[in-house]
Structures are given as structure tokens and as C-alpha cells.
C-alpha positions, -999 to +999 in steps of 0.1 A: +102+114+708+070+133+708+043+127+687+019+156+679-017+141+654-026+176+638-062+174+616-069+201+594-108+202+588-131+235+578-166+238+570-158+257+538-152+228+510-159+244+477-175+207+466-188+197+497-191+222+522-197+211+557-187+173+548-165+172+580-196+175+603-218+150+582-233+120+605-218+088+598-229+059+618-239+080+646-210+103+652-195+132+624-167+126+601-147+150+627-152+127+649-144+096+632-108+108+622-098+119+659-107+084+668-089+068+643-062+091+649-063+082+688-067+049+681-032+041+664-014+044+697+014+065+683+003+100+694+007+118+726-012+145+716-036+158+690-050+188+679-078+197+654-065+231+629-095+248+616-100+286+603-110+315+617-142+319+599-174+323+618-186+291+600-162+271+616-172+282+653-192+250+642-161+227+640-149+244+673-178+237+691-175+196+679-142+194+692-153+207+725-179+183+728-155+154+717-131+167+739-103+176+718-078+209+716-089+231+686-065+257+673-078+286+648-058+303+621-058+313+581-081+304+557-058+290+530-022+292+547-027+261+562+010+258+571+004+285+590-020+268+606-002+242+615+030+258+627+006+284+649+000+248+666+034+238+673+036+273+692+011+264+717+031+227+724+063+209+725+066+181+691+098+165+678+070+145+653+038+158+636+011+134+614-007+152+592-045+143+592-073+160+568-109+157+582-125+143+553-112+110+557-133+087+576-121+055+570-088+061+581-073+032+591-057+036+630-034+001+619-018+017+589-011+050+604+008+026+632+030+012+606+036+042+592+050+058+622+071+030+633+090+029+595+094+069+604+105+066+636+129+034+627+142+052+596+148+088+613+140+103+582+128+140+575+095+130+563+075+096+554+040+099+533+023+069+518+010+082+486+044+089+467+040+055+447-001+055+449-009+018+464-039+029+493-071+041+478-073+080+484-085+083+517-066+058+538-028+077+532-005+089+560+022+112+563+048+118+594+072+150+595+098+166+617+085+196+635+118+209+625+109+204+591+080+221+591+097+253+607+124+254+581+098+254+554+081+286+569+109+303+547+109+285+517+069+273+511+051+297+487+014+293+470-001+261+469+026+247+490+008+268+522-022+251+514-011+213+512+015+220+544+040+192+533+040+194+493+069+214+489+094+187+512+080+160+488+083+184+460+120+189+471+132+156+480+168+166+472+166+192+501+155+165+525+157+124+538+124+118+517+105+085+524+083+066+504+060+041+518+046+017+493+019-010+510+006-035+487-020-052+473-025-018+451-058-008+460-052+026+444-085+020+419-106+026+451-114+058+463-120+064+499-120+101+509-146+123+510-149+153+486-186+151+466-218+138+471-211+104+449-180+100+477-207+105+506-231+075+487-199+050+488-189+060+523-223+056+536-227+022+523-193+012+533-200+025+572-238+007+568-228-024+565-194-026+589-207-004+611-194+018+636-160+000+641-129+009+626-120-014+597-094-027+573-084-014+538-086-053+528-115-060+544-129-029+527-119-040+492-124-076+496-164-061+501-164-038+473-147-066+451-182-081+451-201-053+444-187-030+419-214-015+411-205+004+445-172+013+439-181+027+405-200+054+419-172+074+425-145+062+402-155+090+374-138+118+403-112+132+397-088+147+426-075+186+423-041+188+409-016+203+435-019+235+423-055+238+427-055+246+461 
């Protein structure tokens, strides 16, 4: 089967704009996530979605120099974002990456593919039952999938790409991936400037390298006065596009 990585990053974050081409540890966030993304082993190809804004000439110019495919479309249809994608290249398999998660984990998004892949479902995401801290999820979906949706996706489901399969489970072979300890308290995406304080401190003392959820937790475990500078966030609804 082929496996196609697609990240969905823009400039244009209404509570952090420009987060995805932040410097962390020498390299952007951007860049981080394609790495990660690489890194897992599971892809054979990848592709970075962004908008066809003029700000986000910015985000095409990264992937250039990272050397990484860039597609452009919508704004806020970022379905048909990703199914513009698809056009250009051949995918039985898509992972759905957002750009403002730089601790993804290249280990877990392995796992995840292989219970996919093993299970031939329609659709595997992580964060059904919450047990990752936001930031660290994964999600697979048949290309298939994503085409059939074109019809039936309306509103918010555009924006969030896979919501309304989730949202629909009786319409389709719904998996849900549940990895324990429950390390759901944490919070490990990057959204405001109290998320950007924790990440930087996380990335300062590991360093450059990709590293685990545990190890993560074990080190925030002793300092909480870390992980409580972001704990008072709370993510958009669905909805709120």
C-alpha cells in the first residue's frame, strides 16, 4: 500500500500567527514535523498543504529549502486542500499531520500505522479516548475515504478534513487507538504564546533530537511548575473552525 504524510501548516493562526516558522532548536516548527513525519519510516511520500495567501509564499519558500513538495489551495476548505494533493499523486493511505506540533513523536506515528494497516480499517486516529497529551496524536485514512467525503463534508468538517468520518462512525470501519499511561493532563501542541514557553523549555533541555512522550512526562513530572503554564488553555471546540 502506499502511504502519502500530508501536513497542513499556514502562517495565518488567529492565536499565534506564524507559529509554524518559529525557531526551535535551530530549525522551524515546519521543519521539525517533516522530520518527525520522515522519520517514522511508514511514508513513501509527503507533502506540505498550505494556502494560497501571499503570507504563506513564506511557508512555500521553507519547504523548498527543506526540500519537501508544497501544494497550495483554500484558506479554510482544508479538505480541499488535501484532496487537491491526492490529484497530483497516487495514495491508497494518507496521515494527517498539522504543523504546529513539534514534538511529534516519529515511534507513535509507527504504531499507529501498523494497527491501520493490520486492521484494514477506514480510518484510525488516536485521540477518540484522549490518552496522548494534545500534540503527540495521529490519525491514518483511506484516500478513498477522503474522496467519498468530498460529497458529504459541509462547514467545519472542511476545515478539520477527517471530523465528519469520526463524527460518522456508523458510515465507516472507525478505529480508536487508545495508548496508555494517560498523559492527556499534558499539553503539547502549539497554539499561544504560554504553549511556545513550555515547548521551548522542553526542546532546551532534550535538545535537538526527537524524543519520547514518557520521557517527556517523566521530565515535566518533576517540574510542574512547567507544565502548569499551559494547562489554563483551552482547545477550540470542533465547530470553531
Amino acid at each position: 500500500m502506499t502511504t502519502l504524510g500530508i501536513i497542513q501548516a499556514r502562517m495565518g493562526s488567529t492565536r499565534l500567527p506564524g507559529k509554524v516558522l518559529r525557531h526551535l532548536g535551530g530549525r522551524t516548527v515546519l521543519d521539525r514535523v517533516i522530520r518527525a513525519a520522515r522519520e517514522s519510516g511508514v511514508l513513501d511520500d509527503l507533502v506540505v498543504a498550505t494556502t494560497v495567501e501571499p503570507d504563506d509564499d513564506a511557508v512555500a519558500a521553507e519547504c523548498a529549502a527543506i526540500g519537501v513538495d508544497c501544494y497550495r489551495g483554500p484558506v479554510d476548505d482544508v479538505l480541499t486542500r488535501f484532496l487537491g494533493v491526492l490529484e497530483t499523486r497516487s495514495a491508497e493511505h494518507v496521515m494527517r499531520f498539522t504543523a504546529d506540533c513539534p514534538l511529534l513523536d516519529p515511534r507513535l506515528v509507527a504504531r499507529a500505522y501498523r494497527v491501520f494497516e493490520a486492521a484494514g480499517a477506514d480510518y484510525l486516529t488516536t485521540s477518540i479516548t484522549r490518552t496522548l497529551p494534545r500534540g503527540l496524536d495521529v490519525e491514518v485514512v483511506r484516500a478513498a475515504v477522503l474522496k467519498e467525503i468530498d460529497k458529504l463534508a459541509y462547514d467545519h468538517h472542511r476545515t478539520h478534513v477527517t471530523s465528519y468520518v469520526y463524527t460518522h462512525p456508523a458510515e465507516f470501519d472507525v478505529i480508536g487507538l487508545t495508548v496508555l499511561p494517560d498523559l492527556s493532563h499534558l499539553r503539547l501542541t502549539l497554539d499561544t504564546e504560554d504553549d511556545w514557553r513550555l515547548i521551548e523549555a522542553i526542546v532546551g533541555h532534550f535538545g535537538d533530537a526527537h524524543t519520547s512522550v514518557s520521557s517527556i512526562a517523566a521530565w515535566l513530572g518533576d517540574r510542574p511548575e512547567l507544565a502548569e503554564l499551559n494547562a489554563h488553555i483551552r482547545q477550540k471546540e470542533l465547530e470553531q473552525a
